[in-house]
C-alpha positions in Angstrom: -13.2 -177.1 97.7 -13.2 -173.4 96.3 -16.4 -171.6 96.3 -18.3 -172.8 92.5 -20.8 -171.2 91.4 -23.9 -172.8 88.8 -22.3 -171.5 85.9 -18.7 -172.8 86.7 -20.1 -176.2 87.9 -21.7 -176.1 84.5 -18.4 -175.8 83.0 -16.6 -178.4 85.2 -19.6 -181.1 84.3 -19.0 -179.9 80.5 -15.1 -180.0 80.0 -15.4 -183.8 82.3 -17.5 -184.7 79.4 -15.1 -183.6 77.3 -12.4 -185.0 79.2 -14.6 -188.9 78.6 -14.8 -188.1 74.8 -11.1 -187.4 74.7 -11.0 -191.1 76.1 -12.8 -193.2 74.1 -11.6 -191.0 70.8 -8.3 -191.4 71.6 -8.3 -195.0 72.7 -6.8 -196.2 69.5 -3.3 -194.3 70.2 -2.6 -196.5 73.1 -4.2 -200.2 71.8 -5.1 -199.9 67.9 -1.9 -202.0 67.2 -1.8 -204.3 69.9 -5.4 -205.1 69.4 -5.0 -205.6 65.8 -2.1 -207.9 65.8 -3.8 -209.7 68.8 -1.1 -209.3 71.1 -4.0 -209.0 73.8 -7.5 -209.1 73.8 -9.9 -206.1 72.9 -11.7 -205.8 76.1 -8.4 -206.1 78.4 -6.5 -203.7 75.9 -9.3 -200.7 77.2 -9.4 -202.0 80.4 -5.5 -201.6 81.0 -5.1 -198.3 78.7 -7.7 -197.1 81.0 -6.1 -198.2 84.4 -2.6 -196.4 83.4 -4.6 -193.4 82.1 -5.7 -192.6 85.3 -2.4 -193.1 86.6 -0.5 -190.7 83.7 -2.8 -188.1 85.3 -1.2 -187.6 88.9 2.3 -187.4 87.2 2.7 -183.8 85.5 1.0 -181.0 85.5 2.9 -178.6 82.9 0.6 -179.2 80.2 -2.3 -177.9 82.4 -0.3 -174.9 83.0 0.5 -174.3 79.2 -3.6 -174.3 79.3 -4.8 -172.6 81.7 -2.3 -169.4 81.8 0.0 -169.9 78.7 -2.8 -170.1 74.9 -5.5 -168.0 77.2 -5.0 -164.8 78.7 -6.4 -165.5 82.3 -6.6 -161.8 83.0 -8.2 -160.4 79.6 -11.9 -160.5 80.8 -12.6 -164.3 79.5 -15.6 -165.0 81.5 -16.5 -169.0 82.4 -19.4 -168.8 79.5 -17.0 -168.5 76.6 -14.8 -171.7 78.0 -18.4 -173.7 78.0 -18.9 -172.5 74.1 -15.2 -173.6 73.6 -15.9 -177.3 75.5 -18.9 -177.4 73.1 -17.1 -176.6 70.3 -14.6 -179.3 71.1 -16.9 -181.9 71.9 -18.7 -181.8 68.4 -16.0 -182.5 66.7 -15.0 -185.2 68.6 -17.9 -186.7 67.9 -18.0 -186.3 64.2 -14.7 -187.4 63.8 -15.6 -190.5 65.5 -18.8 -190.9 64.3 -16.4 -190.8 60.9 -13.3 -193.5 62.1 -11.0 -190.5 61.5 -8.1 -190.1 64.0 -8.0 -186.5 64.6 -6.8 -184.6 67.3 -9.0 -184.3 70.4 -6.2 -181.9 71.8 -6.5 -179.3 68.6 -10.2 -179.8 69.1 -10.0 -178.3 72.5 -7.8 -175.6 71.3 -9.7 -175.1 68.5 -13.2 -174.6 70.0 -11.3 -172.1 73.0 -10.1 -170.1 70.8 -12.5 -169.4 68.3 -15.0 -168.6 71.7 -12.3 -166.6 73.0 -12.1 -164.6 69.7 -15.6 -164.1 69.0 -16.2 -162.9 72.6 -13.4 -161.2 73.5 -11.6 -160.4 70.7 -7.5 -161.5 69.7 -5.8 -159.4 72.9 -6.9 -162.7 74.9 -5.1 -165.0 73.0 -1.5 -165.9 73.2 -0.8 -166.0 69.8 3.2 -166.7 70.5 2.2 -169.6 72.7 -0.2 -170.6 70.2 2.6 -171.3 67.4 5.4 -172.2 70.0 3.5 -175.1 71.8 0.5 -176.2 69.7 1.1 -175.2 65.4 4.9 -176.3 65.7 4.4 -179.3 67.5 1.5 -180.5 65.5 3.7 -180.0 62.8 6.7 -181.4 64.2 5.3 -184.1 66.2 3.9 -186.9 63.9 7.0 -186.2 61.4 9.5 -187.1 63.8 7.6 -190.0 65.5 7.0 -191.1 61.8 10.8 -190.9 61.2 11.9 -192.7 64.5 9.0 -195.6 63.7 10.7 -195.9 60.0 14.1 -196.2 61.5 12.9 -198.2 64.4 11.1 -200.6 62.5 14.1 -201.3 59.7 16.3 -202.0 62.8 13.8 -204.1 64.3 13.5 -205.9 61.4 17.7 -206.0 60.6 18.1 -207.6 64.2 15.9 -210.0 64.0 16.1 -211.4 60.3 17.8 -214.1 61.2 15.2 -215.5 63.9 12.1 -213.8 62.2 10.5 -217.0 61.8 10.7 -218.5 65.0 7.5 -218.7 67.0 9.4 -217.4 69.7 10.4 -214.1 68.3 6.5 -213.6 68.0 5.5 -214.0 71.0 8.5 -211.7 72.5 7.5 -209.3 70.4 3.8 -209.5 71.4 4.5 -208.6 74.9 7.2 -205.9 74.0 3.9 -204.6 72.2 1.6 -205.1 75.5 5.1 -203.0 77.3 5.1 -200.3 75.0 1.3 -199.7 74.8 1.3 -199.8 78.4 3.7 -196.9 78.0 1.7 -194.8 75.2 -1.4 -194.9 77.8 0.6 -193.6 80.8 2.0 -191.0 78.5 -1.7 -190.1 77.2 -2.8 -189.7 80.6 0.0 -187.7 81.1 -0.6 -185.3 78.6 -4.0 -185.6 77.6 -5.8 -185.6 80.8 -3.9 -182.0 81.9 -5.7 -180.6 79.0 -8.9 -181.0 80.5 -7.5 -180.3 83.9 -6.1 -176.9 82.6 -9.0 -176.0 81.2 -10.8 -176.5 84.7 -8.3 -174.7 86.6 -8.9 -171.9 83.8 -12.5 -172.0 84.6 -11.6 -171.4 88.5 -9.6 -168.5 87.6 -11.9 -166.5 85.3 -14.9 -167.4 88.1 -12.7 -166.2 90.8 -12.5 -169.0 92.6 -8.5 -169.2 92.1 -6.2 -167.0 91.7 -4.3 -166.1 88.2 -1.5 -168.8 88.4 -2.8 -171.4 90.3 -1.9 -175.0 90.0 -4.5 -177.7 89.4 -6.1 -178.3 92.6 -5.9 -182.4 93.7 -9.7 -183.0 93.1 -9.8 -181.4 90.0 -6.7 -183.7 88.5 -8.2 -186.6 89.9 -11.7 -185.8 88.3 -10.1 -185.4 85.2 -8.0 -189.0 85.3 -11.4 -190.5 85.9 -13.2 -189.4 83.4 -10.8 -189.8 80.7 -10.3 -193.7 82.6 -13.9 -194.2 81.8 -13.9 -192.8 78.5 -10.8 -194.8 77.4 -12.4 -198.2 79.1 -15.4 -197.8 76.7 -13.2 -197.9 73.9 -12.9 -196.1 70.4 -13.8 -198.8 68.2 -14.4 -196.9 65.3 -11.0 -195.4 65.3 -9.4 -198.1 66.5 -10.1 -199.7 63.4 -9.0 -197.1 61.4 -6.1 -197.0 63.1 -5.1 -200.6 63.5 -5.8 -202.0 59.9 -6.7 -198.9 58.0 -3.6 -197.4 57.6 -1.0 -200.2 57.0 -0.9 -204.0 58.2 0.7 -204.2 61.4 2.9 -207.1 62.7 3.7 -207.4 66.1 7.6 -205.9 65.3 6.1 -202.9 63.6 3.5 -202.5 66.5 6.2 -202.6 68.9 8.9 -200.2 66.9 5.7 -197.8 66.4 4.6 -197.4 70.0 7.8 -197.3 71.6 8.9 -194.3 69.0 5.4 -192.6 69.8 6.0 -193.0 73.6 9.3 -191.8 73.2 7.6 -188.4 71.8 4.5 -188.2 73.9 6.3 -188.2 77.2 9.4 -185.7 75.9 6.8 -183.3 75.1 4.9 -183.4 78.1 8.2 -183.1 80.4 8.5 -179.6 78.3 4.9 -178.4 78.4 4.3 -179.4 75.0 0.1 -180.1 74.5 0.7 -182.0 71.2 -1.8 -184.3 69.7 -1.0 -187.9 71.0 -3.2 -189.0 67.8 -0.9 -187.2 65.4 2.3 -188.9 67.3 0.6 -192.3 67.0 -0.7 -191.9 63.3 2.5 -190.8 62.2 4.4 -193.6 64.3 1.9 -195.9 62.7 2.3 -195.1 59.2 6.3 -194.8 59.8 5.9 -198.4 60.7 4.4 -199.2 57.7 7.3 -197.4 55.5 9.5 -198.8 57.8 9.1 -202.8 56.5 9.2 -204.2 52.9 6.5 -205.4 51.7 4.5 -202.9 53.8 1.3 -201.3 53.1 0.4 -197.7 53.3 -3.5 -196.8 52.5 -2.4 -193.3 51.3 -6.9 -193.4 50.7 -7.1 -193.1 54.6 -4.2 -191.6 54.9 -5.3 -188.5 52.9 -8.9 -188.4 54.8 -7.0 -188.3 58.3 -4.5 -185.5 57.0 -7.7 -183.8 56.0 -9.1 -184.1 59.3 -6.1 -183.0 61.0 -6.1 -179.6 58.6 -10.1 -178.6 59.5 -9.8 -179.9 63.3 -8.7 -176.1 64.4 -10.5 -173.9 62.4 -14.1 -176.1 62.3 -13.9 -176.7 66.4 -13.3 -173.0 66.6 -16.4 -171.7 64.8 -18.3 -174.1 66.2 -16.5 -172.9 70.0 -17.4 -169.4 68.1 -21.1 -169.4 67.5 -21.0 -171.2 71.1 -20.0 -168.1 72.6 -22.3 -165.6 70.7 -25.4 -167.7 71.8 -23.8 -168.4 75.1 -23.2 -164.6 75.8 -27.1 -163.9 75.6 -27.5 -164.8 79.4 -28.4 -167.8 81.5 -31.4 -168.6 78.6 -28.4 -168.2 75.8 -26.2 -171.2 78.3 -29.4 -172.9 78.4 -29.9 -173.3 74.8 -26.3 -174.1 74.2 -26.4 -176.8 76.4 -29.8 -178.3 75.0 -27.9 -178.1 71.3 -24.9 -180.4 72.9 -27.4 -182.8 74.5 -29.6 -182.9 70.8 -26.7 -182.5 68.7 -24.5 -185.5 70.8 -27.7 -187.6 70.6 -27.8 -187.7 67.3 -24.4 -188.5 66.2 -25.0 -191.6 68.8 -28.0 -192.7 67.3 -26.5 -192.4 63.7 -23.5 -194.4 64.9 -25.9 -197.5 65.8 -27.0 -198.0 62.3 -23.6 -199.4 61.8 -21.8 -200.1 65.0 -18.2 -200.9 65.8 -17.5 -202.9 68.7 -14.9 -205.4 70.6 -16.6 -207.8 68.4 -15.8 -206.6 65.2 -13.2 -204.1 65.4 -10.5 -206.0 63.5 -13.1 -206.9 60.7 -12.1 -205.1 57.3 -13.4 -202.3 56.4 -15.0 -201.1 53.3 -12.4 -199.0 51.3 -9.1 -199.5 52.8 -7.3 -201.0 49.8 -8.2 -197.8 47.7 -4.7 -196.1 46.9 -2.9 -198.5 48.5 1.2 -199.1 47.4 2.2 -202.3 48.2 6.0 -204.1 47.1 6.9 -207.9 47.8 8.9 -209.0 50.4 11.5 -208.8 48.4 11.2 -204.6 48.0 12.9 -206.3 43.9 9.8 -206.5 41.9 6.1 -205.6 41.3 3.3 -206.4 43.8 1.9 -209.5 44.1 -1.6 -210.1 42.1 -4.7 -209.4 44.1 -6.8 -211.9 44.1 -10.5 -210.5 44.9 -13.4 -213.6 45.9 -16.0 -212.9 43.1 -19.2 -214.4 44.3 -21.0 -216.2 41.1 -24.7 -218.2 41.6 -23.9 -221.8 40.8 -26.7 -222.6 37.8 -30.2 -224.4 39.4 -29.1 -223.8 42.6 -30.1 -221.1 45.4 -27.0 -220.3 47.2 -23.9 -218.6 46.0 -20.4 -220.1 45.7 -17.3 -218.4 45.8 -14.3 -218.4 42.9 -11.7 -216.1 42.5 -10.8 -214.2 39.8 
């Protein structure tokens, strides 16, 4: 192992941790729809995403390079403190995104916190701003239109195929394990291009510590680190935004869960063959909300929708000054590090304990959530006439008695 350093192990431990969050935030790309439409069981959804994550590490590595010597000047004086500030920066907004059930992007969140640290400490000569557009603002543009598209088209063909058969219990059920196949495929294509992030980010941590040179490939323990941690991470499972994700949006039925992940794995794994570090959230939000245009009588919570969208505008520029006023405390010495670290620990502790007063788990994860029929456009089956009436259970107090009874209004 190359010669580390306190202050580079610091770093390592700090972007693994980021590396776990990425996993459990991001859980919901792979398994929100399969979960939701109970093609398989909460507990062995994680537990599989999490197995082929590791796997989808050890598969690529041009994402990592696109990190660590293509949005970060490796040679313009960045020094291993300012990649810890951007790690914080990223992690924090992890968290409050998932303390919040939004599905943003834990990749823009890295990018985000590295380069606001990187401009605060260094200044813009150390940033790649053509790389910057090329492979992350045009792709995270790009990425969750297309998938969108190609889950629309693939869902009406789906849909076209099958109308004959559509209410066959068979036809389920083989679409239920086309979901379990295509989810298997979005988690080998997250850890393919998720897990490099992190692994870039180490190798960039190497460089700038001296302890590899400008260039340098991922070294084997640090890509297997990385598919570890974001293994674990994924196996504890996202619930919050795998709520969001599986009934929040739209109502998914096993053909639009399989037409959505199949269109998102189709976009995740081109990408990563061309060194593209898009947001797998972004692919999978757009393929799930493609789905949803995709079949009539389909629902689209443009409420939740919005709130997401809004996420996915602030993720940059919030993890950066966060990454930012990382680096100008962390720059202060090994007491400016210190205090830094002590703010993630307090700071990470409290969004945990927050998160308890109203917790999301296997148990309850496909339990409705407040406020996810605001906004919501729905048409009959048909797609000829109005929506069907709502019928909402008013709960009334029968008179002398003590318990309530339910009538609909």
């Amino acid at each position: 192992m190359e010669h580390i350093t306190l202050l580079i192990a610091i770093v390592i431990i700090t972007a693994l941790a980021f590396d776990f969050t990425n996993g459990f935030h991001d859980t919901a790309n792979a398994m929100a729809t399969t979960i939701s439409t109970g093609a398989m069981k909460p507990r062995a959804a994680v537990a599989m995403s999490a197995a082929l994550n590791l796997l989808g590490a050890f598969l690529s590595v041009e994402v990592a390079r696109t990190i660590s010597g293509g949005i970060i000047d490796e040679e313009a004086g960045v020094r291993p403190e300012v990649i810890f500030a951007g790690l914080v920066g990223a992690i924090l907004w992890n968290l409050l995104t998932w303390l919040a059930g939004l599905p943003s992007s834990s990749s823009h969140a890295l990018f985000g916190g590295l380069i606001g640290a990187t401009l605060a400490s260094v200044g813009t000569g150390a940033v790649n701003g053509d790389a910057v557009v090329t492979k992350v603002v045009i792709p995270a543009v790009a990425a969750p239109l297309v998938a969108g598209v190609a889950a629309v088209l693939a869902t009406r063909l789906t849909y076209r195929l099958t109308r004959d058969v559509a209410d066959r219990p068979g036809t389920a059920r083989g679409y239920r394990t086309g979901q379990i196949a295509s989810a298997a495929l979005v988690s080998l294509a997250h850890g393919t291009n998720d897990a490099q992030k992190t692994m870039g980010v180490m190798t960039l941590a190497l460089v700038t510590g001296g302890a590899l040179a400008p260039g340098s490939d991922p070294p084997m323990w640090v890509i297997a680190s990385a598919g570890v941690a974001i293994a674990l991470g994924t196996y504890l499972g996202g619930w919050r935004i795998i709520r969001t994700m599986g009934s929040g949006l739209t109502d998914i039925r096993p053909p639009q869960g399989f037409a959505a992940q199949s269109s998102a794995a189709t976009t995740i794994l081109a990408s990563s063959h061309m060194g593209f570090a898009l947001s797998t959230t972004q692919v999978c939000s757009g393929a799930v909300m493609g789905s949803g245009l995709g079949r009539k009588g389909g629902v689209v919570r443009w409420s939740t929708a919005r709130r997401m969208v809004a996420a996915w505008a602030l993720t940059l520029p919030a993890a950066g000054a966060i990454g930012a006023v990382a680096a100008l405390i962390a720059e202060r010495g090994d007491l400016g590090v210190a205090l830094v670290a002590v703010l993630l620990v307090g700071a990470s502790a409290a969004i945990w304990a927050r998160s308890r007063r109203r917790p999301v788990d296997h148990s309850n994860v496909n339990d409705t959530t407040d406020g996810t029929t605001d906004d919501t456009i729905e048409v009959n089956d048909r797609g000829d006439g109005p929506p069907a009436p709502v019928v909402t259970p008013v709960p009334v107090r029968a008179a002398g008695a003590g318990t309530e009874a339910e009538v609909t209004a």
